[in-house]
N, C-alpha and C positions, 0 to 999 in steps of 0.2 A: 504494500500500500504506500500511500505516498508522506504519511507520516513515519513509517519505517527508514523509506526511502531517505527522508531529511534529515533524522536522526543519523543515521549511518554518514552520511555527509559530512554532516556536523563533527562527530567521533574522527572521521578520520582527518578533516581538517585540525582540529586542535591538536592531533597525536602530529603532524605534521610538523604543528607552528612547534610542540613543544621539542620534536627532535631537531629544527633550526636552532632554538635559541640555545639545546644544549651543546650544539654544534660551535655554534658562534661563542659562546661560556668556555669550552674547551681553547680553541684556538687561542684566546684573547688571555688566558688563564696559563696557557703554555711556557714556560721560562726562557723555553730555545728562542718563541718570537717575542722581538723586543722593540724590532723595526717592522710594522705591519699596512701596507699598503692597498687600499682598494681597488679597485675597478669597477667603475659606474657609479654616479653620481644620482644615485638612486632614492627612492622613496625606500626601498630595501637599506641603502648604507646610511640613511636618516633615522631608520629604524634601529639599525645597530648600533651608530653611535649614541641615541638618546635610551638607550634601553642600558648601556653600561658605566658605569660609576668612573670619576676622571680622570682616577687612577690608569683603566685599562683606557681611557678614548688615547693616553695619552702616549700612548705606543705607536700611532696610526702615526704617520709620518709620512706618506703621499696619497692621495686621490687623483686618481686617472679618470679621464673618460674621452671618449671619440666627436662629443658634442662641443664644437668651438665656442659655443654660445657660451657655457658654463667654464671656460677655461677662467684662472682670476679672479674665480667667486668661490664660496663656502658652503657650506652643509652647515644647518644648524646646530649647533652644543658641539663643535669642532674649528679647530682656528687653523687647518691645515690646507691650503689653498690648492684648486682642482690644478688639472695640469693635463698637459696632452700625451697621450699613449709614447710619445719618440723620450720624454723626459723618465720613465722607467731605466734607458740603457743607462742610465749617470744612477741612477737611486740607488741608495744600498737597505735593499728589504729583504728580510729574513722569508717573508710571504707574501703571496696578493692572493685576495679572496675578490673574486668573481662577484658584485651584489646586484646580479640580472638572473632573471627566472627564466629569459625569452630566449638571449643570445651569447648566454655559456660557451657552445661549442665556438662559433665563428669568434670570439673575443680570446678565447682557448688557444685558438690556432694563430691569431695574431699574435699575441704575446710568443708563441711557439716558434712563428718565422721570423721574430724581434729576438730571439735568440735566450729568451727567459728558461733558464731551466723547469720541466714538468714539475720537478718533486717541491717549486717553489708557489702551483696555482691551483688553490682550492676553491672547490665551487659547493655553493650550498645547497644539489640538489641531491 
């Protein structure tokens, strides 16, 4: 039925949200990363930074994105200014976490042919 239906929805969307944020809790919680850089200047990496206390925002140390609009500008509750995908080969990150649900793989592979090591891009799907 279609109350069954919504429920189950619902369940697994929250089992979801809750394995992202312990996903994201992990990484940010990690000691190895110290320099942590995004990618995508997302509704997603607005959610991350204001969901973690300042301690951890304050490991984030580059924001990338493809959109020239946002180069120059910020993300809420973070003072770490966006910047365009070619400013990665100069940065020194420990990681970049992927904060796009849409376009993981094609963003994956650019960083890939920008010469990023694999074992350094997490994605949170």
């Amino acid at each position: 039925s279609l109350t069954i239906d919504i429920e189950l929805e619902k369940t697994l969307f929250l089992e979801k949200n809750r394995k992202v944020h312990n996903d994201i809790a992990h990484i940010f919680q990690n000691e190895q990363y110290r320099h942590i850089g995004l990618f995508g200047a997302s509704a997603l990496a607005t959610t991350i930074i204001n969901m973690l206390d300042t301690t951890l925002v304050s490991k984030i140390k580059n924001i990338f994105d493809n959109d020239t609009m946002k180069h120059g500008k910020y993300i809420y509750g973070c003072d770490v200014m966006i910047g365009p995908p070619a400013d990665i080969r100069v940065a020194n990150i420990d990681v970049i976490i992927l904060t796009t649900y849409f376009f993981h793989h094609e963003i994956q592979n650019q960083l890939l042919e920008m010469g990023v090591d694999r074992n350094k891009i997490l994605t949170l799907i």
